[in-house]
C-alpha positions in Angstrom: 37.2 -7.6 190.5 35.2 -7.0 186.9 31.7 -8.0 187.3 29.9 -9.7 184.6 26.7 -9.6 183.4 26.3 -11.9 180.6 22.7 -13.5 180.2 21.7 -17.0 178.1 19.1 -15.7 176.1 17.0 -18.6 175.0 17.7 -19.2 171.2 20.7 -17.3 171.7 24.5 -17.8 172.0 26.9 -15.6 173.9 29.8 -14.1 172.4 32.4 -16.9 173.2 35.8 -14.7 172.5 34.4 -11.4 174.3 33.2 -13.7 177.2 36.5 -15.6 177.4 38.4 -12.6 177.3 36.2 -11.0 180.2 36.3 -14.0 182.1 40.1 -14.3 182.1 40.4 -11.2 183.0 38.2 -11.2 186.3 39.5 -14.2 187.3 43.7 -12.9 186.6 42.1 -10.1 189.6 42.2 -13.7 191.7 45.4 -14.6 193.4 45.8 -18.5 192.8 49.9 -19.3 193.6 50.5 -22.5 193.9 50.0 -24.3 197.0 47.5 -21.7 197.7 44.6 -21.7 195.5 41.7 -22.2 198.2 40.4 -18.8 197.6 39.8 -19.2 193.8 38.7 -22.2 194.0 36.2 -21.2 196.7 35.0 -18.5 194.4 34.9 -21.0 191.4 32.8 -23.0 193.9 30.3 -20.3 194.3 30.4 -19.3 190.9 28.9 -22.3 188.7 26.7 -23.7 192.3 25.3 -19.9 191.1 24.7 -21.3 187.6 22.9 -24.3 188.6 25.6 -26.8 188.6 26.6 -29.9 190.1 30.0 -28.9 192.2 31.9 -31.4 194.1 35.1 -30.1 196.0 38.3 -31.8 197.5 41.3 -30.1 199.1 42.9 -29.8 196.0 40.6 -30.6 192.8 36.6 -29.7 192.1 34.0 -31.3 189.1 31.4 -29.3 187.8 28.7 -31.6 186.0 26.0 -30.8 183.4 22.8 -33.4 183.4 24.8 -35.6 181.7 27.4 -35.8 184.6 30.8 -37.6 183.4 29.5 -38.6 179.7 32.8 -36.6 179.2 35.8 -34.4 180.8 37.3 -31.4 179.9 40.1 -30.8 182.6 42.5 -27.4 183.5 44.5 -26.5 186.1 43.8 -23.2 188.4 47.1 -22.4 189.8 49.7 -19.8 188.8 53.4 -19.1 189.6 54.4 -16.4 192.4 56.5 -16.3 195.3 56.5 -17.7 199.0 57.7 -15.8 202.4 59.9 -17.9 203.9 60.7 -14.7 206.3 63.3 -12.8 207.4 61.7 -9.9 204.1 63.3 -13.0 201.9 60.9 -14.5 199.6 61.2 -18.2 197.6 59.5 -19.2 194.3 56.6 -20.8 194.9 57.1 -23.7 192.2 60.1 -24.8 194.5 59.3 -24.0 197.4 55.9 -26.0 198.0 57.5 -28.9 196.6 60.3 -29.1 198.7 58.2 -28.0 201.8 55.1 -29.8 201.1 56.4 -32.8 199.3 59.4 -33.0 200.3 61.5 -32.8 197.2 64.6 -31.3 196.7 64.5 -29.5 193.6 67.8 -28.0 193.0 67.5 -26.1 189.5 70.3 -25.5 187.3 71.9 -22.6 186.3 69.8 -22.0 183.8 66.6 -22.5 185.1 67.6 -19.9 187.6 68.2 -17.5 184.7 65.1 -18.1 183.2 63.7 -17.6 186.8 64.9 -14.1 187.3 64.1 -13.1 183.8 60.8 -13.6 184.5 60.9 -12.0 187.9 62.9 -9.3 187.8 61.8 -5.8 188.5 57.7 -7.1 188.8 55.1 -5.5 191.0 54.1 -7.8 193.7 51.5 -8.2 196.6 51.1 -10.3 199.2 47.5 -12.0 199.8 46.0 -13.6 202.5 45.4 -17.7 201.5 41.8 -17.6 203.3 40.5 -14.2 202.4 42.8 -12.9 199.5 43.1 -9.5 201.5 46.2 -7.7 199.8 49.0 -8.0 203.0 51.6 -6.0 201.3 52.9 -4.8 198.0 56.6 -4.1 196.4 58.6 -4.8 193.8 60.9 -7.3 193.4 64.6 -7.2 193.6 67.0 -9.0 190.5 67.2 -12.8 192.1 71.1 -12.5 191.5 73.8 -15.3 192.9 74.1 -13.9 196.1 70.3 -14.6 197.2 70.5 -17.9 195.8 70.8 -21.1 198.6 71.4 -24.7 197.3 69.7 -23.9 194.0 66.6 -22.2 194.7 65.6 -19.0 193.6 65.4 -16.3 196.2 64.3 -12.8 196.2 63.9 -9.7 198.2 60.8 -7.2 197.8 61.4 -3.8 197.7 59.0 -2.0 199.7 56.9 -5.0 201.3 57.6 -5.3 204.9 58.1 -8.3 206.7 55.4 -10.9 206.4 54.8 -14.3 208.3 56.0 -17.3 206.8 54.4 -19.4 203.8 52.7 -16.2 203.0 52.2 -16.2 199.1 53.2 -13.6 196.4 51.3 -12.3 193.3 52.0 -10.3 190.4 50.2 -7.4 190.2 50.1 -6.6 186.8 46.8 -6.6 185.6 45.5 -8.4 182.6 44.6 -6.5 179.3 43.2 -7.0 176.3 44.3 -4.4 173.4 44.8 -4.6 169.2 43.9 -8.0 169.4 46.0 -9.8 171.7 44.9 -10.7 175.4 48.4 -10.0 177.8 48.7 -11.3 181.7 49.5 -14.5 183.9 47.0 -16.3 181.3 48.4 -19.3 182.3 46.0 -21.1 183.1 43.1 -18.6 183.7 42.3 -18.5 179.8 41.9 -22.3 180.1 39.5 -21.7 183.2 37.5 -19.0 181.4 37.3 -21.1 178.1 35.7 -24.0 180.2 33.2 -21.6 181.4 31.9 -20.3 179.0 31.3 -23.7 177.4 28.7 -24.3 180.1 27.4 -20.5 179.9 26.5 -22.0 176.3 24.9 -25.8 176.8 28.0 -27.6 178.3 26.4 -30.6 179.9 29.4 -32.8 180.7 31.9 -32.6 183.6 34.6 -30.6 183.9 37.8 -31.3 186.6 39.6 -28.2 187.9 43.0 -29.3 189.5 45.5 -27.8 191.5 49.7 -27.5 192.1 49.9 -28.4 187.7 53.3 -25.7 188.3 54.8 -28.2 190.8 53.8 -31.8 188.9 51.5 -32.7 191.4 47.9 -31.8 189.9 47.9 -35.5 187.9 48.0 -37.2 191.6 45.3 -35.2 192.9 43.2 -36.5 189.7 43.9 -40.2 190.0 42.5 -40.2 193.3 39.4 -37.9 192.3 39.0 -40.7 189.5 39.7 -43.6 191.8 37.1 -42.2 194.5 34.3 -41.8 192.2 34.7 -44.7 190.4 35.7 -43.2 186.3 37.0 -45.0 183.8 38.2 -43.4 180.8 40.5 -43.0 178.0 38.6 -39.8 176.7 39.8 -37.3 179.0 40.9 -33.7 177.1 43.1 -31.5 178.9 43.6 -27.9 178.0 46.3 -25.9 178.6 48.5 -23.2 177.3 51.7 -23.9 175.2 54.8 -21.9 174.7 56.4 -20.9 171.6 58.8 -18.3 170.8 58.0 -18.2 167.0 54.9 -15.7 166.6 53.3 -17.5 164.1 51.8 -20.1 165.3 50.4 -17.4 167.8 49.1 -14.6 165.2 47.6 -17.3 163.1 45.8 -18.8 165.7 47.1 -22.6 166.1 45.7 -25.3 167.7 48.6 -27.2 169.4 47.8 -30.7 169.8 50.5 -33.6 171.3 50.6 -37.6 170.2 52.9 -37.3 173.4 54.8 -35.5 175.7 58.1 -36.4 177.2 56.4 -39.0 180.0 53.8 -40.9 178.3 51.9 -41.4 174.7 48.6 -40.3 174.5 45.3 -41.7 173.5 46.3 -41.7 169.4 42.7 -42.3 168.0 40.9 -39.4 169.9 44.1 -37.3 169.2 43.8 -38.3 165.5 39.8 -37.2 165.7 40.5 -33.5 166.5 43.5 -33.5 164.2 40.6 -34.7 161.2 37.9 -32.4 162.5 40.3 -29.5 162.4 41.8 -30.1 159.1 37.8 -30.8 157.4 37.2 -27.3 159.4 40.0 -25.6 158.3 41.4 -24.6 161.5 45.1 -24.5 161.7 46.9 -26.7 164.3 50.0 -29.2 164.8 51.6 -31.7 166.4 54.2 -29.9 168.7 55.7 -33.3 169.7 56.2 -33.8 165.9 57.3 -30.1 165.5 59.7 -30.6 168.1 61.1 -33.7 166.6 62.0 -32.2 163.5 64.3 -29.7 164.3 66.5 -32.4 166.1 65.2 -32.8 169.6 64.9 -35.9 171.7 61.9 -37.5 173.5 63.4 -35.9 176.6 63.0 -32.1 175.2 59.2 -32.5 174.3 57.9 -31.1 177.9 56.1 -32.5 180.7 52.1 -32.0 181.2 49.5 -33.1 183.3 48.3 -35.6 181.1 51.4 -37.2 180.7 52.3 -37.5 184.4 48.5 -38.8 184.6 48.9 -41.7 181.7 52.3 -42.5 183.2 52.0 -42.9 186.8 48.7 -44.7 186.3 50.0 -46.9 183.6 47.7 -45.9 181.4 44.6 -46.5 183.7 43.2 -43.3 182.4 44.8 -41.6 179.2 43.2 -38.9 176.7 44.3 -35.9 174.4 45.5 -32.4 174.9 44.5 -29.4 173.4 46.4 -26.4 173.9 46.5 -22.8 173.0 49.6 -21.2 172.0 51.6 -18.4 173.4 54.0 -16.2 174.0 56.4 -15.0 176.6 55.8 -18.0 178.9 55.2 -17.7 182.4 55.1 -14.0 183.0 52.7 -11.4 183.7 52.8 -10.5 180.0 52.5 -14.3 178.8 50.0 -13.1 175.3 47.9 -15.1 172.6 45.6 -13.4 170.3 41.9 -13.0 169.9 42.1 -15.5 166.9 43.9 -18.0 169.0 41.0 -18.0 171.5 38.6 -17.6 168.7 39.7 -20.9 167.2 40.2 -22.5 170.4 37.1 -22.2 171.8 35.5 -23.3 168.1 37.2 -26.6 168.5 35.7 -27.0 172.1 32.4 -25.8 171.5 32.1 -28.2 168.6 33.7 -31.2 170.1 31.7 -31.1 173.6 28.6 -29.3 173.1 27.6 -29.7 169.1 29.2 -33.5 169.3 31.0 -32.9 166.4 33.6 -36.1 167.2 30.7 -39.0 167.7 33.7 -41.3 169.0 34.0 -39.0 172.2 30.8 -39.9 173.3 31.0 -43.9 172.5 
């Protein structure tokens, strides 16, 4: 793990891009798969308790609060892709296989989402973690998921190299994180997100901040309405960040700020979306409307993606509802996923402004 030693110097503000960048990088040295995220979140836990901050933790979700406690919430997930042992050396991917086990859903993906799957995949470093202590179990690489390892539509691989583990143990990429000529490469889905929210209370964040798990199977948005119900929050002001894929390298290199009126699932709060959209054009700070974008080169409503906000505002009808802001990337879901320095330079502008120098008054009303 990277150490840091970053220090809030009165009268002084700490590099936001270098620390973001630092940040993501330690925590990418974290294992997080889906379904089992207790040791990062443990050591998240630890982590801003350190700094002097309010942290309240359930199974599957944890607040930090500032003094002024739930004034306002910035939300991200922690989890990350991987695979799952399901024995026998064969391993499942983690996306399916915790919803299916867990959940019980039967997700049986398509052709090509199988592709896509192995794409991703295919010839990776891996290592096997222990869910309590993250204590590396095994390491390999993994073998092409091809039609012959695949059973009623999931994805299944073998690892090269990794001997037999128990079952339900998770699977991590090993590929570190790097930063180099300007862009910042690795699982940064949704680590980046995670750093970017601390260092906004490294530098005076005094709000609330909601860290959820299982985003990568659809589940993190049920996890928050009962975190929401328990302590009793009302809102319609809720900002949730999260990466955002593109396969054009513009919006990347020029450092967009992707913001959504909606998502395939649910509209989102128009008005506070509207309010970033002003402050970023009077700041000059390039962003769209990738539901808009979408829209424009022919797709439906049904093409527009799902997020966690949207499964939030639908399956609460409406009961809590907000905006998104998202950074853009590229290569989506691998161990290579990249943005650029300017990306998260921008990104964390718009943040730092909105929830630390109040530069929307409306999000505070």
């Amino acid at each position: 793990m990277r150490p840091l030693n970053y220090r809030n110097v009165k009268g002084m503000t700490i590099d936001p891009t270098r620390l973001i960048i630092d940040k993501t990088l330690e925590y990418l040295d974290i294992p997080a798969v889906v379904g089992h995220e207790g040791y990062f979140m443990n050591h998240l836990v630890r982590e801003y308790e350190s700094m002097g901050l309010t942290v309240t933790q359930w199974p599957n979700i944890m607040a930090i609060s500032g003094d002024k406690g739930y004034e306002t919430i910035v939300s991200a997930h922690i989890d990350r892709h991987g695979l799952i042992s399901i024995g026998n050396g064969e391993y499942a991917y983690a996306g399916q296989y915790v919803r299916e086990i867990k959940y019980g859903q039967n997700d049986r993906s398509s052709q090509k989402m199988l592709a896509s799957i192995h794409e991703r995949f295919v010839g990776e470093k891996v290592y096997a973690y222990d869910s309590a202590t993250a204590r590396t179990l095994g390491s390999g690489t993994i073998v092409a998921c091809d039609p012959s390892l695949q059973r009623g539509g999931d994805a299944l691989f073998h690892v090269e190299g990794m001997e037999y583990l128990p079952l339900n143990t998770p699977v991590a990429y090993a590929r570190k994180g790097r930063s180099h000529g300007g862009f910042l490469k690795g699982q940064i889905d949704n680590a980046l997100c995670v750093a970017a929210i601390h260092a906004l209370f490294k530098n005076g964040y005094q709000g609330t901040a909601i860290l959820t798990t299982e985003e990568e199977i659809g589940k993190s948005w049920s996890h928050m309405q009962d975190f929401l119900t328990e302590q009793k929050i009302e809102s319609d002001k809720l900002v949730i960040l999260d990466t955002s894929p593109y396969k054009e390298h513009r919006f990347v290199n020029d450092g967009y700020i992707v913001l959504r009126n909606r998502d395939k699932s649910a509209i989102f709060n128009m008005e506070l979306t509207e309010n970033i959209a002003d402050y970023c054009s009077i700041n000059n700070i390039p962003f769209h409307f990738k539901d808009q974008y979408f829209l424009s080169q022919g797709k439906e409503i049904e093409d527009l993606g799902s997020t966690e906000l949207g499964r939030l505002i639908m399956g609460t009808a409406r009961q809590w509802t907000g905006a998104s802001i998202q950074i853009p990337t590229l290569e989506y879901h691998t161990s290579y996923e990249t943005t650029t320095h300017k990306a998260i330079r921008n990104f964390y502008r718009v943040l730092s402004d909105i929830f630390i120098k109040r530069a929307i008054p409306e999000l505070f009303a």
